[in-house]
C-alpha positions as CSV (number, residue, x, y, z in Angstrom):
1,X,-11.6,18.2,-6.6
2,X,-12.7,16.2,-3.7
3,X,-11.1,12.9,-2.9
4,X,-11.9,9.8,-1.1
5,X,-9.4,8.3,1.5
6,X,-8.5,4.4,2.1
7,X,-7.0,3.7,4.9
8,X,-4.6,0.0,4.8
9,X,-2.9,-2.5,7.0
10,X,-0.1,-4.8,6.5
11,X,2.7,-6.9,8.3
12,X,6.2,-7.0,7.8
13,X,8.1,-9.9,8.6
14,X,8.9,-9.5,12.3
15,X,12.7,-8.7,12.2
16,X,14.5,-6.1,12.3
17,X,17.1,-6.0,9.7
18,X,14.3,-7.0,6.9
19,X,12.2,-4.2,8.4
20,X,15.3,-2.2,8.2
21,X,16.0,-3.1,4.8
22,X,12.1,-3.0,3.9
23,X,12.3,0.7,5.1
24,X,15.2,1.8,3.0
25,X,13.6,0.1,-0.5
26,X,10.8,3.0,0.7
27,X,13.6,6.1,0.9
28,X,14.3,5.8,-3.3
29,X,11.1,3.8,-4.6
30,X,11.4,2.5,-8.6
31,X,10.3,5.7,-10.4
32,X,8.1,3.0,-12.4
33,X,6.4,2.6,-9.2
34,X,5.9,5.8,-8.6
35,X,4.4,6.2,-12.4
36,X,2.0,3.6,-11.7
37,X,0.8,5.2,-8.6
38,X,0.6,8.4,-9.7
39,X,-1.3,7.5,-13.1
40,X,-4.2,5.2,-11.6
41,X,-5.9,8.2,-9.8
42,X,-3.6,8.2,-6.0
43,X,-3.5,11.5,-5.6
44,X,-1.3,11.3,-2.4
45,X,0.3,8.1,-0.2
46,X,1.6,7.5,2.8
47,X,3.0,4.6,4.7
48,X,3.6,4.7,8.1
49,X,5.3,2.0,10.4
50,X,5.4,1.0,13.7
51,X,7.0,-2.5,14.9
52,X,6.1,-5.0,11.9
53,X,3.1,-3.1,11.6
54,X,2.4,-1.0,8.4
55,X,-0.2,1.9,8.1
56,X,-1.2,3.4,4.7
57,X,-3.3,6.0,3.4
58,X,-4.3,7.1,0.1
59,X,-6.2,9.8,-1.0
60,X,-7.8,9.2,-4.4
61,X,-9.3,11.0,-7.3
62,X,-12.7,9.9,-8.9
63,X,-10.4,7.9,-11.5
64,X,-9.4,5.2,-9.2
65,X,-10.6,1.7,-8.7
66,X,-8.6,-0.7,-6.9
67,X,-10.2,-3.4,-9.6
68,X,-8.4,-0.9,-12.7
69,X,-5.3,-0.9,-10.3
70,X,-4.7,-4.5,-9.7
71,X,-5.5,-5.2,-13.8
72,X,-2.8,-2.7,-14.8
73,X,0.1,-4.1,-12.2
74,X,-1.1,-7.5,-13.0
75,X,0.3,-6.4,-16.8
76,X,3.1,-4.5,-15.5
77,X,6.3,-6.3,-15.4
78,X,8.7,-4.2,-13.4
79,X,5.1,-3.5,-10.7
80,X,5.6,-7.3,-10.1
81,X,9.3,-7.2,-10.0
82,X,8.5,-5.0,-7.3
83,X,5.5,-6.6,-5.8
84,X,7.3,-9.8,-5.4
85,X,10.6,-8.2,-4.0
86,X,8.4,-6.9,-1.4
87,X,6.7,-9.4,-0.6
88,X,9.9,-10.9,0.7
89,X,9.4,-8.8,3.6
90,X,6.1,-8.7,3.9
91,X,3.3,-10.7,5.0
92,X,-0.6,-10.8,5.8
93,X,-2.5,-9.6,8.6
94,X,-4.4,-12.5,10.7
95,X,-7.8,-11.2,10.0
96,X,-6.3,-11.6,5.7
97,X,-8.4,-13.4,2.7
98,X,-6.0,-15.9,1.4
99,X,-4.1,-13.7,-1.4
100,X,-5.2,-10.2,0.2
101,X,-2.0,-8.8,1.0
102,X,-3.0,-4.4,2.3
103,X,-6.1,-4.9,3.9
104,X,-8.8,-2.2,3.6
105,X,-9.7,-1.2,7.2
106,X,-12.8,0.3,8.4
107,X,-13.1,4.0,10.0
108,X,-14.8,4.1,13.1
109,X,-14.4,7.7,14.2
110,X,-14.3,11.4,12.9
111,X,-13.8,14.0,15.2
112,X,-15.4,16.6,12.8
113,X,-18.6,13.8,12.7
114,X,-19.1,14.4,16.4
């Protein structure tokens, strides 16, 4: 099955012991969480960080629209529980649309392509 990758940016709130803390919410995430990723077509995530700066990719099956996602969390009590805890620690990108929290970024090189 072939999938498609997004690639994501987002800040965290630039301090170290919410980054820290941020981080370790990310070592056990909610099972429910992890449901809701898992069922909406991600086949695979990763976040990486560096600084304040968070990097995620998601590979995803031919299931998955981020329209579907966002309807289903926006029903999902403990997704918002945990949307909103995060967001705590969070917080927008400069180049964000008011509301736009992971922004979608744009690839601009493939080795492979060359």
């Amino acid at each position: 099955m072939k999938l498609k990758r997004y690639c994501l940016a987002l800040d965290l709130i630039d301090d170290p012991e919410l980054i820290a803390a941020y981080r370790k919410y990310h070592e056990n995430v909610w099972p429910e969480i992890i449901a809701s990723i898992k069922t909406s077509g991600i086949a695979e995530m990763e976040i990486y960080n560096t600084g304040n700066r968070l990097f995620m990719i998601m590979d995803v099956d031919k299931t998955f629209s981020f329209e579907q996602k966002a309807a289903k969390d926006s029903s999902n009590k403990r997704v918002q529980e945990w949307e909103n805890l995060m967001w705590k620690y969070q917080k927008a990108i400069p180049v964000a649309k008011p509301g736009e929290k992971w922004v979608l970024m744009d690839k601009i090189f493939k080795l492979t392509s060359q």
